[in-house]
C-alpha positions in Angstrom: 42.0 83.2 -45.6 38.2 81.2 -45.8 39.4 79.7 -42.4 40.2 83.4 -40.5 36.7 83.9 -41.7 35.5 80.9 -40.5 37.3 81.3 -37.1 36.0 84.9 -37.0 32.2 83.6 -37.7 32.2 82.6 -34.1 35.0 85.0 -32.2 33.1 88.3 -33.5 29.7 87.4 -32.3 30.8 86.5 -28.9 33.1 89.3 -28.8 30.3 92.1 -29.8 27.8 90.3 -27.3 30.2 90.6 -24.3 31.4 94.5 -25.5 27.5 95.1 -26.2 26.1 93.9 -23.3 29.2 95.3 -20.2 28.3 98.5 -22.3 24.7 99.1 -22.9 23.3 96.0 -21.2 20.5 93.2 -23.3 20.1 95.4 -25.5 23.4 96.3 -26.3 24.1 92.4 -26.4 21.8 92.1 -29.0 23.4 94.6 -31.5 26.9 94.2 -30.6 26.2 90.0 -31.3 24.4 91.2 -34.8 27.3 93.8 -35.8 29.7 91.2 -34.8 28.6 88.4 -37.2 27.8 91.1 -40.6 31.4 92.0 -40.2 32.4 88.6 -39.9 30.3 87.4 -42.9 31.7 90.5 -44.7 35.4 89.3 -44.0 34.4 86.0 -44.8 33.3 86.6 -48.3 36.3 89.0 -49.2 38.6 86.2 -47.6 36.3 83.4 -50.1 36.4 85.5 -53.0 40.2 86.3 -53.0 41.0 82.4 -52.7 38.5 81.7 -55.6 40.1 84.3 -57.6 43.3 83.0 -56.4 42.4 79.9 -57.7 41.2 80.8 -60.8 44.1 82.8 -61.6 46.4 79.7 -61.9 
């Protein structure tokens, strides 16, 4: 699971600044890169917590 988040770190960015900016131009670029990469950090932590506690549960 860390590594779908890790993989996603970089995929979501690039796919929010390409939506962002074909939609709503530099601006839009801007945002849809930002939104992109706090919902990949936010997948990557869940992913990072459930293999700790994953570990931890052993």
């Amino acid at each position: 699971m860390p590594v779908i988040g890790c993989l996603l770190l970089i995929v979501l960015p690039l796919l929010g600044l390409a939506g962002g900016g074909f939609l709503w131009g530099a601006e839009g670029a801007k945002w849809g890169a930002g939104s992109g990469f706090a919902l990949a950090l936010v997948v990557f932590g869940v992913g990072s917590y459930a293999f700790v506690k994953g570990i931890r549960g052993r």
